[in-house]
Structures are given as C-alpha cells and as structure tokens.
C-alpha positions as semicolon CSV with decimal commas, in nm:
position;residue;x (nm);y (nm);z (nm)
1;X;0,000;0,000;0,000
2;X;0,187;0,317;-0,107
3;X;0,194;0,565;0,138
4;X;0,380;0,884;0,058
5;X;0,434;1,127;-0,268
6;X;0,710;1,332;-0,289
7;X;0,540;1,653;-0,111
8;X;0,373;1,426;0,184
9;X;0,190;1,145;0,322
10;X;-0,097;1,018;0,124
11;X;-0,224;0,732;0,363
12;X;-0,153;0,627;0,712
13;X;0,014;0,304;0,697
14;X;0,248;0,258;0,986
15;X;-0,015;0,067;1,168
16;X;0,016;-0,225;0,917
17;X;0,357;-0,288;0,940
18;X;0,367;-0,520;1,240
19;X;0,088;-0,730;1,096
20;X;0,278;-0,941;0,852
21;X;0,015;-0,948;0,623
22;X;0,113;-0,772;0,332
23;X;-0,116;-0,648;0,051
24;X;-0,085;-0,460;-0,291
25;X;-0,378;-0,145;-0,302
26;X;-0,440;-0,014;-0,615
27;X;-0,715;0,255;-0,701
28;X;-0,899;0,243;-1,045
29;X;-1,159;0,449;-1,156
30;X;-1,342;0,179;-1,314
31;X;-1,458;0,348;-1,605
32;X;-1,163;0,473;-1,734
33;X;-1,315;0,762;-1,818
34;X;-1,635;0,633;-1,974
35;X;-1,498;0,364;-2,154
36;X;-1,452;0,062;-1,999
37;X;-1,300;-0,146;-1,720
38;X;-0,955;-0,278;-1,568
39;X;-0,922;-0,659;-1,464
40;X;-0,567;-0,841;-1,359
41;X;-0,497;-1,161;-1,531
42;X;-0,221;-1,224;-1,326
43;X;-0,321;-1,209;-0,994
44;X;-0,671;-1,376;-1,084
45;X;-0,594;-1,627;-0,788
46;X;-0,522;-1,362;-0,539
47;X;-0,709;-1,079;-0,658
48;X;-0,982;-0,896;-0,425
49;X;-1,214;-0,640;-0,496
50;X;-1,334;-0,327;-0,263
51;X;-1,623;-0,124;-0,494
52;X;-1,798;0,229;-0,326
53;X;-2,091;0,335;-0,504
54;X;-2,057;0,245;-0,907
55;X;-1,769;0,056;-0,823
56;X;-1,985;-0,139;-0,624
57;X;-2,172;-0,240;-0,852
58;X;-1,868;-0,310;-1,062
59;X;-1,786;-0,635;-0,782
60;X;-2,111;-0,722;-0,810
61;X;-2,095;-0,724;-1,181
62;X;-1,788;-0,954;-1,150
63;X;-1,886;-1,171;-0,921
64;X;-2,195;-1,309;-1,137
65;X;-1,997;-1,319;-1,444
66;X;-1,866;-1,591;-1,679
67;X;-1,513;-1,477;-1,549
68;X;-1,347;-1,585;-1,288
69;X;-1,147;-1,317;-1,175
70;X;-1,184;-1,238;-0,806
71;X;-1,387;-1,489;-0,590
72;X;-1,406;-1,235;-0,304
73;X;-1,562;-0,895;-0,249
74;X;-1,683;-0,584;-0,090
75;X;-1,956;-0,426;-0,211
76;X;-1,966;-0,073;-0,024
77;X;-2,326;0,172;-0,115
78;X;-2,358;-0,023;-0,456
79;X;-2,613;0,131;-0,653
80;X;-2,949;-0,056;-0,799
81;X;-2,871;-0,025;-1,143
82;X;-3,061;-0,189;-1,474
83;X;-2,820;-0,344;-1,756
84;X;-2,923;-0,186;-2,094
85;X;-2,944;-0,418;-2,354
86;X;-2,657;-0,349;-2,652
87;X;-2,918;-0,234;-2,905
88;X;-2,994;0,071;-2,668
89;X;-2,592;0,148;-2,625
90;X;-2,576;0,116;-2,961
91;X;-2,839;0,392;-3,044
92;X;-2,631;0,635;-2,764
93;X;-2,290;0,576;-2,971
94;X;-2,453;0,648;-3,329
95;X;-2,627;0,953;-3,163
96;X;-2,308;1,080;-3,024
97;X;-2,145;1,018;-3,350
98;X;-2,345;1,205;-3,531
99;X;-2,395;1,500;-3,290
100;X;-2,016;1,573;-3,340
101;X;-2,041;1,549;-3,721
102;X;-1,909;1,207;-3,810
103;X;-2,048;1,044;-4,111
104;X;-2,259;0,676;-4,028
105;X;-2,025;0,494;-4,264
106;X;-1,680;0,635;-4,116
107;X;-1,489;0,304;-3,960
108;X;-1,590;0,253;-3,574
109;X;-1,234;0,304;-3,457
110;X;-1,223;0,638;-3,600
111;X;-1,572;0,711;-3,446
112;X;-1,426;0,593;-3,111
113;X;-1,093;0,789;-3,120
114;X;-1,312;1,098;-3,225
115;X;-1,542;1,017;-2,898
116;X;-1,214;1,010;-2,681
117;X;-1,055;1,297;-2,758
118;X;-1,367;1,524;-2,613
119;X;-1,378;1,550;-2,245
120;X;-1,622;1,388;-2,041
121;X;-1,794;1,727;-1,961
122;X;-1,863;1,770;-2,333
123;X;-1,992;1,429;-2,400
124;X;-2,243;1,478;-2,116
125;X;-2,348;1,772;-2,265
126;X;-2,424;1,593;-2,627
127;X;-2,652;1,281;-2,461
128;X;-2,839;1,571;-2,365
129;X;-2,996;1,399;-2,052
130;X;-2,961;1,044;-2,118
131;X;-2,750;0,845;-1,838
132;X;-2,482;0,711;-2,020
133;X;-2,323;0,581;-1,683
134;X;-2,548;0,268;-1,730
135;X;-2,393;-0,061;-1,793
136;X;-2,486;-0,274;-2,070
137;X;-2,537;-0,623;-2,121
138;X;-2,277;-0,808;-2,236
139;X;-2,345;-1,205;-2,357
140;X;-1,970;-1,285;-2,294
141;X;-1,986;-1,162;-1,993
142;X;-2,285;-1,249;-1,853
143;X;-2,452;-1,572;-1,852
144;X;-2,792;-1,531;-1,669
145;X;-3,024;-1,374;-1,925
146;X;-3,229;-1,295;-1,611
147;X;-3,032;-1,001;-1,551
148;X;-3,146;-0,822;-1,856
149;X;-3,553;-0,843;-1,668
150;X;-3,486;-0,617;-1,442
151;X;-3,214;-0,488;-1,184
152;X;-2,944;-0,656;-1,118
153;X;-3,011;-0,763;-0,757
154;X;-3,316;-0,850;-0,780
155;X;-3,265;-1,149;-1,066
156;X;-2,969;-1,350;-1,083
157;X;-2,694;-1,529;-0,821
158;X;-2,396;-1,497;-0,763
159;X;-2,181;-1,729;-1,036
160;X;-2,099;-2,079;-0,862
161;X;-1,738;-2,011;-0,892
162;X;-1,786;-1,728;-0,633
163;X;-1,699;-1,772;-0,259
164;X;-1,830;-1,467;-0,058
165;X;-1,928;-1,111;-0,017
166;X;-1,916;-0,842;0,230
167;X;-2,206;-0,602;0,136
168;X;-2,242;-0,232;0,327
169;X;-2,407;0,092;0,344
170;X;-2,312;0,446;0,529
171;X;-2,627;0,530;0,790
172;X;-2,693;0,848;0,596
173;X;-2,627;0,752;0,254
174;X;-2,825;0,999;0,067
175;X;-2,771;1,264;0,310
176;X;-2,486;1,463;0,059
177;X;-2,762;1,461;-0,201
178;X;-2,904;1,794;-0,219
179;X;-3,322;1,630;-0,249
180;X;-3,412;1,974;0,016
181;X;-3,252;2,227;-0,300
182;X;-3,420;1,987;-0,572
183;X;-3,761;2,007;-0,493
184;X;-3,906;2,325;-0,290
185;X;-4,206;2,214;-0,189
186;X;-4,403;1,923;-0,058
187;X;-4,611;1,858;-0,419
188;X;-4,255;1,891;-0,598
189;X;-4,141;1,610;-0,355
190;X;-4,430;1,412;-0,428
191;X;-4,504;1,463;-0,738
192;X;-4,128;1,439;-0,859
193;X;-4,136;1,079;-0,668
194;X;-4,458;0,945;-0,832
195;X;-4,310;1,065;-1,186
196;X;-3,979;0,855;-1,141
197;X;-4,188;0,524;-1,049
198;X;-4,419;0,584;-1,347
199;X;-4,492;0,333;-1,582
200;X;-4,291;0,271;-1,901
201;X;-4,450;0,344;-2,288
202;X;-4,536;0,026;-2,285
203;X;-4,661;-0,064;-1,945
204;X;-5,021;-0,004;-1,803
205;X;-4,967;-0,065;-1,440
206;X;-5,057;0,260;-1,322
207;X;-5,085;0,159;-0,944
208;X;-4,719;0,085;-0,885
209;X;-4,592;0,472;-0,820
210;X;-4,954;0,432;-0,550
211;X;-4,842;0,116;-0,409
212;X;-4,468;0,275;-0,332
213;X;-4,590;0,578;-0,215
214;X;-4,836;0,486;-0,015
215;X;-4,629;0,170;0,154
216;X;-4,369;0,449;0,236
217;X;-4,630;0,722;0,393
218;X;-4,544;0,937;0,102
219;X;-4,858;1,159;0,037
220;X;-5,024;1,507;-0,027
221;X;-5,088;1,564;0,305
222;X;-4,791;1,576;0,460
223;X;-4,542;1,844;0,623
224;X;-4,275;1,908;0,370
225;X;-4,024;1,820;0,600
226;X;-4,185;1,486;0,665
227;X;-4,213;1,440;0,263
228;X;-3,797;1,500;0,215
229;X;-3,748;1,279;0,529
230;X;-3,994;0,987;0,419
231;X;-3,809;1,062;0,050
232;X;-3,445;1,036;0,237
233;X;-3,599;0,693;0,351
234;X;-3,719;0,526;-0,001
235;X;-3,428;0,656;-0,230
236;X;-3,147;0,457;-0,053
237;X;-3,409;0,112;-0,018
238;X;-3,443;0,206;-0,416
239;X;-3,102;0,236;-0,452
240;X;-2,846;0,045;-0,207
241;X;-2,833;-0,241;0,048
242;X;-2,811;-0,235;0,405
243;X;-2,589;-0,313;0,627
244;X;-2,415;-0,054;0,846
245;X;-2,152;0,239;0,863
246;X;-2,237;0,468;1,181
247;X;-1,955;0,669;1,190
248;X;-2,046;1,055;1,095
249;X;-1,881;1,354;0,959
250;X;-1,740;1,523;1,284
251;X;-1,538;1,823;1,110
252;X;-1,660;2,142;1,244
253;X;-1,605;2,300;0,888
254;X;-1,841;2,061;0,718
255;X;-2,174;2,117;0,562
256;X;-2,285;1,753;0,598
257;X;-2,141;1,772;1,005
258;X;-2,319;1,448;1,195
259;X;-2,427;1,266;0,903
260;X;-2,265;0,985;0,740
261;X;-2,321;1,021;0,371
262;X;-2,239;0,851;0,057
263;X;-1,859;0,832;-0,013
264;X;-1,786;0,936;0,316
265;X;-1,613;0,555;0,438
266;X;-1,351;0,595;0,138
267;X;-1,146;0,791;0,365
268;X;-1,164;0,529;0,623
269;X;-1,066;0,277;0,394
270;X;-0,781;0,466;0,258
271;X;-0,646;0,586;0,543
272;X;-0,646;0,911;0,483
273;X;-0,464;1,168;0,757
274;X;-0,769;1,340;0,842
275;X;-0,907;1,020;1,017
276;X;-0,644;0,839;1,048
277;X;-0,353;1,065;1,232
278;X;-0,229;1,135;1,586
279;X;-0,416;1,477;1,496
280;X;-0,754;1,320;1,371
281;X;-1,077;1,274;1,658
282;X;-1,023;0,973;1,854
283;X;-1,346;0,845;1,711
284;X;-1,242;0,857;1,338
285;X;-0,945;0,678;1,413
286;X;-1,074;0,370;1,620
287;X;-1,324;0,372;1,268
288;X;-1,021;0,364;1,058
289;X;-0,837;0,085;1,219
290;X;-1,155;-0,122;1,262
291;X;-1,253;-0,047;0,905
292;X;-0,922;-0,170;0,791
293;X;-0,904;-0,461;0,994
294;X;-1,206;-0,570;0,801
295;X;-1,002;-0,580;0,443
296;X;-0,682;-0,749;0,604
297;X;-0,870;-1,089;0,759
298;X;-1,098;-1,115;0,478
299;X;-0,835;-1,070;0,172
300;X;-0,661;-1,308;0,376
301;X;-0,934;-1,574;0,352
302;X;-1,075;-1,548;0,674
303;X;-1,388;-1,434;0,761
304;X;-1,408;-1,071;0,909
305;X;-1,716;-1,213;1,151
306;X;-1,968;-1,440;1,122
307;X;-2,165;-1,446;0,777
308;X;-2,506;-1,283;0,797
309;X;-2,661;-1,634;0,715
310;X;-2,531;-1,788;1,046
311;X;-2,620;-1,601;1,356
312;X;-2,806;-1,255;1,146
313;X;-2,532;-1,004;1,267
314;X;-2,366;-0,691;1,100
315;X;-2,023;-0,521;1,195
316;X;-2,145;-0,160;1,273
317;X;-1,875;0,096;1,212
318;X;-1,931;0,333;1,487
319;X;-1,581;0,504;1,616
320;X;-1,527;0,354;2,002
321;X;-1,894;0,221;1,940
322;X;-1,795;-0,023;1,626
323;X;-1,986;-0,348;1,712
324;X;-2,111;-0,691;1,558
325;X;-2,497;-0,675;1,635
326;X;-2,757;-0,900;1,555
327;X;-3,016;-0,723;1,300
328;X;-3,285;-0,903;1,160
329;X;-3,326;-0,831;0,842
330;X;-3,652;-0,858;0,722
331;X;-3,829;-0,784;0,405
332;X;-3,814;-0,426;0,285
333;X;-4,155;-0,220;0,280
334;X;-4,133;-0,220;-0,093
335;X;-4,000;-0,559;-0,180
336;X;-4,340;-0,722;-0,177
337;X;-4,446;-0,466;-0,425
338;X;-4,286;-0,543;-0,692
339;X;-4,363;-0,935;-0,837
340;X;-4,306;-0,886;-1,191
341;X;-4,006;-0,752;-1,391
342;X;-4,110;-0,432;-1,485
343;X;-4,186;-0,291;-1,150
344;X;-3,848;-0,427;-1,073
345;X;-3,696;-0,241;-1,386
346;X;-3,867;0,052;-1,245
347;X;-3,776;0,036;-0,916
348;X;-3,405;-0,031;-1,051
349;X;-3,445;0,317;-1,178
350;X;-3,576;0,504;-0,918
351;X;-3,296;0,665;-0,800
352;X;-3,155;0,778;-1,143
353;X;-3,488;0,893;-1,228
354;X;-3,532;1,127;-0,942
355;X;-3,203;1,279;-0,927
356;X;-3,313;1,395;-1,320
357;X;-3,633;1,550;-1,144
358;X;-3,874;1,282;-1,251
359;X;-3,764;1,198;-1,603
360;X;-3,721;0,862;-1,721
C-alpha cells in the first residue's frame, strides 16, 4: 500500500507494518473515463475487490460473471442499477457520433478515437440527458439472461465459482444529495417521486408509483419536512443495500457535520490523515483501524465475523462504538411490491430517475 508522494503522506500506513500481512492497493476508476473497465490476469488467484458506489456495482458485476477473476468482495453503497441491452448502447454511440459530425459509414475506430478525444464534460453535454453511466449487457460476460428483466439484484446469483461477499451501506447515505434544494415544496417532492416510479411506454400498471408511495407514507398531506425525510428513507431502499456504517462527519467545517453520507467511508478505507492521524478525533481513528481490519482478515481468507446467514449479525462501524450486532433483516416495505419484472426495472431506476427530477 503506497503511502507517501514526494510533497507528503498520502495514507496512514504505519499501523500495518507489524501485521505481517502484506497487501498490494491499487485505485482504479473503473470506467476509465467512460470507456470501460480494468481486470488483472495475473493475480486472478489472489485478486480482491473493494467497490464504493458504481464501483460497487462493478464487484457485483464480476462476481456473477462468466469470469473468474476475483472470488471475493466488498460491495460498499452499490447502486441498484438496470443493464441496458446493446441495441440501446448502440443507439447512444450512433447519436453521439453524429452530434459531433461524423459520417454513419466512417470506420468505428475512427468514431471511437473521435469520442475520446472530447472531455467527459462535453460528451455529457451531447446525450443531452440520457445516463450514459449505465452498464450494458454483455453475452460474454454475462450468462444469466435474467439479468437483462430487471435490476441486477433483484434477478440472478452470484456465479458458482464465487466464494463470498461483504455487502455495506453508510447510515446516511443519501444525506450529501441535495433532495431539500431539488424540490421546494411538498407537491414537488411528491409529485417528482410518483413521476420517477411511473410506468414505461409500454406498461399499463398505473398503481405501482400508489403502491410505493403509499407503503412508504409518502402523500399530499404531509409536512414538507416529513415528505424530504420519508423521500431520504425510499431513495437509498431504491437504490443500495443495508448493512451498516455509523460513523459521521465530525469536522466542524463541514456542511454535511453528523451525518454519514455517501462516499464518506472511502477515507476510512484509505487511510487518509484526516481520520487516520495522531491529529484526527479519537473516534475517526478507532473507525479507521476497525474499518481496515475488516479488508486485512478477509483478503486473507478469513472471515471478518460471522456471515449474515449464520447467527443474522452486521459489523457496525461506529468510532469507540464499532460493534457486531444482531439485525434481523426482514423484508423491505417495498419488496413485496414489486412481483413482476417491470416494476423491478422501475424500481431499478428510481434513483436515477429522481435525481433527473422525474424523467425517465
């Protein structure tokens, strides 16, 4: 794990050095910009993933693939994301072709060397709205045609070839998402929630968006401030699973002070000095070397505590509070809502669909 630059520290690391249990960390944006991913072929024996938010969903991708190349995982805040099938992808590249002037019949590596020169700022700007972050269906990757149905956690297993996973979520995941600046007013809230559940061109169950909204005690009636709390409480069941990271935001300089939020553990993982130092609160520290405990004895092929399956407990990561606790699980309010693959399609979209203020 490196740990300095030339001008200074980058991660804490002098805590590991008495362990005797070395390990390589490398950091990949898995897109690559937006095109593509990075695997090792060499260390496919020995090779562990760690995912936060899209890369998340990047272990889970790989760990119910045809490839086997990493048999362990942690999934940290991993989105609920549908695969698009390649016909739609297809229809995004021609469109972005053509926006930037390049004739249909040019040859498709020219298109794609065009495409890569232009910053990712600029080919956001030319989808004009459409998410281009979603991943596509790929037959020789994937071998469960399931997945295309609907989300992909809720069709599909993990690939048989695949030993375990370590699945978590922050307490206040959606807490650095600004929902209170997005919609002003209670009927904004709801009505901007009803219009991301809504039913597809082709779809005429109109009671789904009901069914959500009313399971979740999101209605007309209420306080705004109850309608952006009860809306804090669907998007991260529409969008993550559950498990638990306690340990808040305590700098005094923060805007998000007391809650912790999506992204926030990445620090904690890295060991970054600001919660991992002599100089950092004693609470972010005892989080730190709990939370990279956790990594160490489960890269290492043991388990970091029981699995969920055994005795139903989670490692809460709480500063001088961290804790195994037994949590029983049970079904989500939603999950019994949705039956059929297009409400799961829909759900699987929530998320993306409200952040865009409704639009599908």
């Amino acid at each position: 794990m490196s740990s300095t630059t030339i001008e200074a520290p980058v991660h804490e690391t002098a805590p590991f050095k008495g362990i005797g249990k070395p390990f390589i960390f490398v950091s990949i944006n898995y897109r690559l910009g937006y095109f593509g991913f990075l695997s090792s072929a060499e260390l496919a024996a020995d090779a562990k993933s760690h995912g936060e938010s899209t890369g998340g969903f990047s272990v889970l991708a790989h760990l119910q693939s045809n490839e086997s190349v990493r048999k362990r995982g942690i999934i940290q805040s991993r989105p609920s994301w549908n695969l698009e099938n390649p016909q739609a992808a297809q229809a995004k590249f021609d469109t972005l072709t053509l926006r930037i002037g390049i004739p249909a019949n040019t040859p498709a590596a020219e298109k794609v060397a065009a495409l890569r020169a232009l910053p990712d700022e600029k080919i956001v700007d030319l989808l004009d709205g459409q998410i281009m972050a979603t991943p596509n269906w790929d037959p020789n990757w994937f071998s469960d045609k399931t997945l295309l149905t609907g989300s992909i956690d809720c069709a599909g297993k993990l690939a048989e070839w695949a030993e375990s996973a370590v699945v978590g979520l922050l307490r206040d995941e959606v807490a650095i998402f600004p929902l209170d600046q997005m919609f002003k007013t209670r009927t904004e809230v709801v009505d901007s929630a009803r219009a991301a559940l809504r039913p597809g061109a082709d779809d005429v169950d109109e009671r789904f968006a009901v069914e959500i909204l009313e399971a979740n005690g999101l209605k007309d009636t209420l306080a705004y401030s109850d309608a952006i709390d009860r809306l804090r409480g669907l998007a991260p069941d529409a969008c993550f699973h559950r498990v638990g990271f306690d340990q808040p935001d305590v700098q005094d300089s923060s805007i998000h002070q007391g809650n912790a939020y999506h992204l926030l553990d990445l620090a904690y993982l890295c060991r970054l000095p600001a919660v991992s130092s002599n100089e950092a609160p004693l609470s972010c520290r005892a989080t730190t070397d709990a939370f990279s405990d956790m990594p160490i004895k489960y890269f290492y092929g043991s388990s970091p505590w029981e699995t969920y399956s055994e005795g139903k407990k989670i490692m809460v990561f709480d500063g001088q509070q961290t804790r195994v606790e037994r949590q029983e699980i049970g079904p989500l309010t939603w999950a019994r809502l949705l039956g059929t693959p297009e409400r799961e399609r829909r759900f699987g979209s929530f998320f993306f669909n409200l952040m865009r203020g409704g639009q599908e």
